[in-house]
Structure formats: structure tokens, C-alpha cells
MOPAC internal coordinates of N, CA, C and O (Angstrom, degrees):
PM7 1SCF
backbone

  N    0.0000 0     0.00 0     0.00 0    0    0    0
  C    1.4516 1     0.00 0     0.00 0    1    0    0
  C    1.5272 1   108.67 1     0.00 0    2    1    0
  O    1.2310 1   115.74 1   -44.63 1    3    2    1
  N    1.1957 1   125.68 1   135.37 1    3    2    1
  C    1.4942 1   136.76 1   162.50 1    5    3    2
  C    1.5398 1    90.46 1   -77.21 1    6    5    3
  O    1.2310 1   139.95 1   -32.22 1    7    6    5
  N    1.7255 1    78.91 1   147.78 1    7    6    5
  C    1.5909 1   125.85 1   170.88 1    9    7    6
  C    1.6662 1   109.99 1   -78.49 1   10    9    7
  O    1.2310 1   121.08 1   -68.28 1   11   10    9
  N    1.4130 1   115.54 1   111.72 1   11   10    9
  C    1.9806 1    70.02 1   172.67 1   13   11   10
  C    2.0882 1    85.85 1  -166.71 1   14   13   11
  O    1.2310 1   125.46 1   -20.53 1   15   14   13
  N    1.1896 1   107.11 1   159.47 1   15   14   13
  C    1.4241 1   133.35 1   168.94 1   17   15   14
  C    1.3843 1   108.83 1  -129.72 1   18   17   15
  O    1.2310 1   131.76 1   -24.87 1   19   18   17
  N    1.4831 1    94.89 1   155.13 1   19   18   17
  C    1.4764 1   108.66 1   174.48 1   21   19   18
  C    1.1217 1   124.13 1  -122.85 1   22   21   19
  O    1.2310 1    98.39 1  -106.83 1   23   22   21
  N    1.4531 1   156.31 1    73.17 1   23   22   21
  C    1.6609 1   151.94 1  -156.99 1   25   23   22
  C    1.0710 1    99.66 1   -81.44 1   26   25   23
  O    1.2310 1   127.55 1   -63.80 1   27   26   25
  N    1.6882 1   103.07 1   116.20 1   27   26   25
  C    1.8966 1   110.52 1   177.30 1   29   27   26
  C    1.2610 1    97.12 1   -79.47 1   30   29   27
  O    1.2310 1   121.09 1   -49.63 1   31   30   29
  N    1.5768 1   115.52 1   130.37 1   31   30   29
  C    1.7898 1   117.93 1   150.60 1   33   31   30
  C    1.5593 1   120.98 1   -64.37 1   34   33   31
  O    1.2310 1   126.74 1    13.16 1   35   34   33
  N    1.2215 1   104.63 1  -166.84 1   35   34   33
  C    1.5828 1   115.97 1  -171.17 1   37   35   34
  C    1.6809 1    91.38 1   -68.03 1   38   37   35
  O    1.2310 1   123.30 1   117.14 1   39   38   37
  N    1.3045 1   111.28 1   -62.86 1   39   38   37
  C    1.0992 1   137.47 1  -169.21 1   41   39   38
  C    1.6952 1   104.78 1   -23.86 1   42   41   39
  O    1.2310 1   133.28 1   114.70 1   43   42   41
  N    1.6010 1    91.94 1   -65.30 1   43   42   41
  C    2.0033 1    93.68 1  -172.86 1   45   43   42
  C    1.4696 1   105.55 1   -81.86 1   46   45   43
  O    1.2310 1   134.14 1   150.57 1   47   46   45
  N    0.5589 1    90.27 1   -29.43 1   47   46   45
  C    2.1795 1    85.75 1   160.56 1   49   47   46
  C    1.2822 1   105.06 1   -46.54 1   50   49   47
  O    1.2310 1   113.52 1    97.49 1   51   50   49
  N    1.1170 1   129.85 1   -82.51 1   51   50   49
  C    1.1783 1   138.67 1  -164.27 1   53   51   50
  C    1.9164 1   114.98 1   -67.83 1   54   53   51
  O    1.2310 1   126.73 1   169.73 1   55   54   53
  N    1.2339 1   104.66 1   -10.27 1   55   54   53
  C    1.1972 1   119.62 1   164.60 1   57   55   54
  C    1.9601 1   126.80 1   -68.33 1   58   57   55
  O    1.2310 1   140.26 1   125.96 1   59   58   57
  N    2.0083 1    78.30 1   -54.04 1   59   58   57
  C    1.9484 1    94.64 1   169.93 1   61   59   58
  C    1.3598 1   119.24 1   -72.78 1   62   61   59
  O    1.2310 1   123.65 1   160.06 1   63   62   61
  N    1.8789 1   110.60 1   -19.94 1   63   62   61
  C    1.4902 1   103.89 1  -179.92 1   65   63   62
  C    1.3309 1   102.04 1   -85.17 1   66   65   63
  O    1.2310 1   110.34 1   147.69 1   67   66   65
  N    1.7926 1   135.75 1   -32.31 1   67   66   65
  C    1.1004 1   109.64 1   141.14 1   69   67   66
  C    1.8460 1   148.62 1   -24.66 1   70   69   67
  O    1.2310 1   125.68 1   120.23 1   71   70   69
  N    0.9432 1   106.70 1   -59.77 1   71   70   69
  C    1.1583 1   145.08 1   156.05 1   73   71   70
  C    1.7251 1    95.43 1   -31.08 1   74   73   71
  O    1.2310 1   124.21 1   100.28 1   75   74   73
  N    0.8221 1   109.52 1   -79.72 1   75   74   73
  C    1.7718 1   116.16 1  -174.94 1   77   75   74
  C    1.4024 1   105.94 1   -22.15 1   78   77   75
  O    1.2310 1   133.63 1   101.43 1   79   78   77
  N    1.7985 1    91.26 1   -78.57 1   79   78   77
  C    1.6142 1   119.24 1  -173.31 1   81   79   78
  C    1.5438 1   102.73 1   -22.60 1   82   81   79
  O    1.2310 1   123.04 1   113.58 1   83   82   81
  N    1.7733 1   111.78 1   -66.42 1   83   82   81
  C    1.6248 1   129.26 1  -154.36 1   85   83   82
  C    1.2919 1    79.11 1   -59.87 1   86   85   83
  O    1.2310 1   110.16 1    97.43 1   87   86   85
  N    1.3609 1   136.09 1   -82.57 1   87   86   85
  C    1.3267 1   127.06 1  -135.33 1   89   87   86
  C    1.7457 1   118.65 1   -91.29 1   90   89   87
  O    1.2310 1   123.53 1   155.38 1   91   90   89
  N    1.4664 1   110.83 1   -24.62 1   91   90   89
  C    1.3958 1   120.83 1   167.38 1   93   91   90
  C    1.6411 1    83.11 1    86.73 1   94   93   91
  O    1.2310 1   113.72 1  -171.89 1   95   94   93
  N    1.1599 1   129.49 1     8.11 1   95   94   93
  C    1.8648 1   112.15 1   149.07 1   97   95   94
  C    1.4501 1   126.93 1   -73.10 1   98   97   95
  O    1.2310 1   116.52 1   -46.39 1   99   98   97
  N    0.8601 1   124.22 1   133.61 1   99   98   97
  C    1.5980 1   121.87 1   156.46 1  101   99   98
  C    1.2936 1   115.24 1   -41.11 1  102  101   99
  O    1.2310 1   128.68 1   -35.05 1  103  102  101
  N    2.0573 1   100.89 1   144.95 1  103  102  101
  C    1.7111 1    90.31 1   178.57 1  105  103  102
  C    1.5748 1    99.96 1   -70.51 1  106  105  103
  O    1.2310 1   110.44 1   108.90 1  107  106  105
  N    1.2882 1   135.57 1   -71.10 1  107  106  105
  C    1.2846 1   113.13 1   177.48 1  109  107  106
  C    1.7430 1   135.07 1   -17.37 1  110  109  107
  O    1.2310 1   121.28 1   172.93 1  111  110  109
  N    1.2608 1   115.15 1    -7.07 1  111  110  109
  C    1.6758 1   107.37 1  -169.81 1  113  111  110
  C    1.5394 1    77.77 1  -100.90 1  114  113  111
  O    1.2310 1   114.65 1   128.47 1  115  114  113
  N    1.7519 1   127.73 1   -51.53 1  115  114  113
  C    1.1549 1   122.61 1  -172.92 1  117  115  114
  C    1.3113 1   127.60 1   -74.84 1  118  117  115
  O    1.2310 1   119.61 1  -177.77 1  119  118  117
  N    1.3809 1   118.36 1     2.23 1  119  118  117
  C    1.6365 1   118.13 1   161.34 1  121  119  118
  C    1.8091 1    97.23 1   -82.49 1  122  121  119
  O    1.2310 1   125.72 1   138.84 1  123  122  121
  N    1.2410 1   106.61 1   -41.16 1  123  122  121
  C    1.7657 1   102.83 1  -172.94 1  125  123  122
  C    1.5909 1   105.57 1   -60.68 1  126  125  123
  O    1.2310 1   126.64 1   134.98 1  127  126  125
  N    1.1489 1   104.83 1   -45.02 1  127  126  125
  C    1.8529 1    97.27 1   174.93 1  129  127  126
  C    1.5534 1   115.92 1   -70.43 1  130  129  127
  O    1.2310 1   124.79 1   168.91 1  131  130  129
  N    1.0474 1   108.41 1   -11.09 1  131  130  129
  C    1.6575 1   107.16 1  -179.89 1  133  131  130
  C    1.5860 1   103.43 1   -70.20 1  134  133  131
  O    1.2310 1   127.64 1   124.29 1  135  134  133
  N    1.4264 1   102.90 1   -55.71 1  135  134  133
  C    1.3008 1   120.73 1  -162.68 1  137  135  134
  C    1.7083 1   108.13 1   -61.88 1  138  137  135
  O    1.2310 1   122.91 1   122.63 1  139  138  137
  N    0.9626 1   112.04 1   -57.37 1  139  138  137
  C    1.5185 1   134.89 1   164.15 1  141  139  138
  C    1.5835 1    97.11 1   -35.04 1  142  141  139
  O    1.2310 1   115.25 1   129.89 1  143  142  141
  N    1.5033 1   126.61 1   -50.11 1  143  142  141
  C    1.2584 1   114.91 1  -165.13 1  145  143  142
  C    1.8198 1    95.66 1   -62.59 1  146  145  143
  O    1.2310 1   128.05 1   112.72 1  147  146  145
  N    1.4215 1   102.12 1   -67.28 1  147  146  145
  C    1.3689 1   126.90 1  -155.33 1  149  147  146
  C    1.8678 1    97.70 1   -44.97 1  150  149  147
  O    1.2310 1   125.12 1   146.63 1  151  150  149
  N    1.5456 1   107.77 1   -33.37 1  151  150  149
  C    1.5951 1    93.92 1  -179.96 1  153  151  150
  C    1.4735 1   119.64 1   -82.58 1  154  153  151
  O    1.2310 1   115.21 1   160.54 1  155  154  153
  N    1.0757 1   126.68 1   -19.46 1  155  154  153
  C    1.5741 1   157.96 1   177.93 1  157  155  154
  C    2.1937 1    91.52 1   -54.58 1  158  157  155
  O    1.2310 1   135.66 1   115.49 1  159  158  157
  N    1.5804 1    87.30 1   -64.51 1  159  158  157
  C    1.6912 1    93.72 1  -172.87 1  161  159  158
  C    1.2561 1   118.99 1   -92.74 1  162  161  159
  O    1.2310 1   118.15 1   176.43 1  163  162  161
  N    1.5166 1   121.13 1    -3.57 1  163  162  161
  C    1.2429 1   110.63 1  -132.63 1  165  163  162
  C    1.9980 1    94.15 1   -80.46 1  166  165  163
  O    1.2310 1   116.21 1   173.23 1  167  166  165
  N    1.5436 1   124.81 1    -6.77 1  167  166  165
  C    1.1861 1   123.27 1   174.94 1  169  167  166
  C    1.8311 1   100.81 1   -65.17 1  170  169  167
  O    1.2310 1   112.26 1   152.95 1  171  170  169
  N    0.9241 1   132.21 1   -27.05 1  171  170  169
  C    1.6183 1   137.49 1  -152.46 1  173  171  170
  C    2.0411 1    88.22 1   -87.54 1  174  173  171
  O    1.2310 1   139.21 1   119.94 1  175  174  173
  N    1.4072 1    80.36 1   -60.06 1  175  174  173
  C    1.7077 1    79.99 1   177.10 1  177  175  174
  C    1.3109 1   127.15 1   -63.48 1  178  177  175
  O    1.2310 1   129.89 1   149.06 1  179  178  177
  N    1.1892 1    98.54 1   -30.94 1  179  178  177
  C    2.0269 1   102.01 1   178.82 1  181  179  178
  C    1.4799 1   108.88 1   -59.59 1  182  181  179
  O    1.2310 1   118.94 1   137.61 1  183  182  181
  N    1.7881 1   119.63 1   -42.39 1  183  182  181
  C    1.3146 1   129.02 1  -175.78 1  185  183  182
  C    1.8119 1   123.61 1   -71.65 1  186  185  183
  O    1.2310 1   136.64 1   148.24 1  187  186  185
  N    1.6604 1    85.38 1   -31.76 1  187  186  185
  C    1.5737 1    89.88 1   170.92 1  189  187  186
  C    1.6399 1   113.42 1   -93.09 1  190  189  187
  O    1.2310 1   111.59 1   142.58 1  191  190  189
  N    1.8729 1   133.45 1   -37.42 1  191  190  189
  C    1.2220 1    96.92 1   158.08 1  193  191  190
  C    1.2113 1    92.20 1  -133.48 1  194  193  191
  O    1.2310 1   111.06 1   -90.82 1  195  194  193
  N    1.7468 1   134.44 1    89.18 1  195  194  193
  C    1.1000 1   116.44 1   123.17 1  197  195  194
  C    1.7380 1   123.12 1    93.90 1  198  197  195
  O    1.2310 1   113.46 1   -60.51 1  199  198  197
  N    0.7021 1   129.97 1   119.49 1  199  198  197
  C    1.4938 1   129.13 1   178.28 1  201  199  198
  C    1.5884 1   120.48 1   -22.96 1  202  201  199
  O    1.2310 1   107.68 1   -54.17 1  203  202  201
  N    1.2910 1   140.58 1   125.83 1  203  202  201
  C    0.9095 1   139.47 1   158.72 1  205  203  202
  C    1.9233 1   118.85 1   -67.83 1  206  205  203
  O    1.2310 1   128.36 1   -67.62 1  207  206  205
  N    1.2866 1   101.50 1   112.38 1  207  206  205
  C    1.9716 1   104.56 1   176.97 1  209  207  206
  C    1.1851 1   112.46 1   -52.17 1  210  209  207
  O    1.2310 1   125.46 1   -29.62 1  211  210  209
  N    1.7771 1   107.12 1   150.38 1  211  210  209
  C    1.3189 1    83.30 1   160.40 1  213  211  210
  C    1.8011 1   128.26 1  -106.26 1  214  213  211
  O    1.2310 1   116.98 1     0.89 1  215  214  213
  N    1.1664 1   123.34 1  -179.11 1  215  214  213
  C    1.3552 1   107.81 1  -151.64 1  217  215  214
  C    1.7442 1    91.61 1  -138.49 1  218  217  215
  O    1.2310 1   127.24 1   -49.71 1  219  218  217
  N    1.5318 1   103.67 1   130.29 1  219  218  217
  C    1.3955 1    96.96 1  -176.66 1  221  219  218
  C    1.8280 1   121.68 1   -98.11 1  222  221  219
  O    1.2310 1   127.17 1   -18.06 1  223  222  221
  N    1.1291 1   103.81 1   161.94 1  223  222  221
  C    1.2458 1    84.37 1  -158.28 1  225  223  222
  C    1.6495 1   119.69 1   -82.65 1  226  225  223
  O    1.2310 1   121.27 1  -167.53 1  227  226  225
  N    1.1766 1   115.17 1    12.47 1  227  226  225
  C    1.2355 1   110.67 1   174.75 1  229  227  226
  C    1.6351 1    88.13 1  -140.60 1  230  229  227
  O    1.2310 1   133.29 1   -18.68 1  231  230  229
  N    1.7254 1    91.92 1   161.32 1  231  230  229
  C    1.3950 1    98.83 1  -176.21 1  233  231  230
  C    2.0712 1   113.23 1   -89.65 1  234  233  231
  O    1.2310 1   127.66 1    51.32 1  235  234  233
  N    1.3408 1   102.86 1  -128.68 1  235  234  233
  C    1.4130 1   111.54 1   177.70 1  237  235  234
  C    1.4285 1   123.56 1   -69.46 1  238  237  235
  O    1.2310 1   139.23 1   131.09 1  239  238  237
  N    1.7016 1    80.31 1   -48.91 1  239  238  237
  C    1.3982 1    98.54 1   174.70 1  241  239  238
  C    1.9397 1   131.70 1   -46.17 1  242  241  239
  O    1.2310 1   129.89 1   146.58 1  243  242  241
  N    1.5300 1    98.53 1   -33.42 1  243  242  241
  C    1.3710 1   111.10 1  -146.50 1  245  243  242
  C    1.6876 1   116.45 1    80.06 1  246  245  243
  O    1.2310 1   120.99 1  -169.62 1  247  246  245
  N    1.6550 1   115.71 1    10.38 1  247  246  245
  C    1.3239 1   105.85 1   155.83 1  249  247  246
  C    1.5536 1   108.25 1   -77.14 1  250  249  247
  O    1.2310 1   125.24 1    -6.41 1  251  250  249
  N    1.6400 1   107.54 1   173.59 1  251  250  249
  C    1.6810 1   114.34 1   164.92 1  253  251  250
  C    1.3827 1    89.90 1   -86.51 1  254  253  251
  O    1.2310 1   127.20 1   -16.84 1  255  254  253
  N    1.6106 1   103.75 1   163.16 1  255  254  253
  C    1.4067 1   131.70 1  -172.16 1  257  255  254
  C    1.6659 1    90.03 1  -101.96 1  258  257  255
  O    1.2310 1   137.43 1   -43.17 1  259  258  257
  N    1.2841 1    83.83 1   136.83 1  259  258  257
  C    1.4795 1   116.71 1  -178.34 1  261  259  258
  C    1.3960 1   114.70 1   -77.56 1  262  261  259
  O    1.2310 1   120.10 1   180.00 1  263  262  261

């Protein structure tokens, strides 16, 4: 099993509250279907590109990664 987190930016926020509007799902129902997709495929994707790293959550600094 990979290790892994995901830190949403401003950006995909504002993407899923988009997202909301179009479809009238909750962002929560549509992170669960995302996720659901990605485990469903995620062997198809690993073979075509490859392992996803993992990425820590703060950088050198001891800031969080942006």
C-alpha cells in the first residue's frame, strides 16, 4: 500500500464548489466518488504512469507545502 495525502488548494475548492452548483452533489459525495474511482483503477494507472511519490507535508522550512 502507498502512503499518501492530498492538500486541496484554493484552486480545487473552488473547482468542487463549482462542481456542486453543476451537479447538485455535495463536495463531500464528490471527493468520495473521486476516490472510489481512483481505487477501482488505480492498478490501470499505476501501469500506465507509474507510482505516485510520496510528498511530505511540509517543506524544508517546516512551512506546509503549498
Amino acid at each position: 500500500m502507498i502512503k499518501t495525502t492530498y492538500m486541496m488548494t484554493k484552486d480545487v475548492l473552488l473547482l468542487l464548489k463549482d462542481a456542486e452548483k453543476q451537479t447538485g452533489w455535495t463536495m463531500i459525495d464528490l471527493i468520495i466518488a473521486v476516490m472510489r474511482y481512483a481505487m477501482r483503477f488505480h492498478s490501470k494507472y499505476e501501469r500506465e504512469h507509474g507510482r505516485i511519490e510520496y510528498q511530505k507535508r511540509l517543506d524544508a522550512d517546516g512551512m506546509p507545502r503549498v
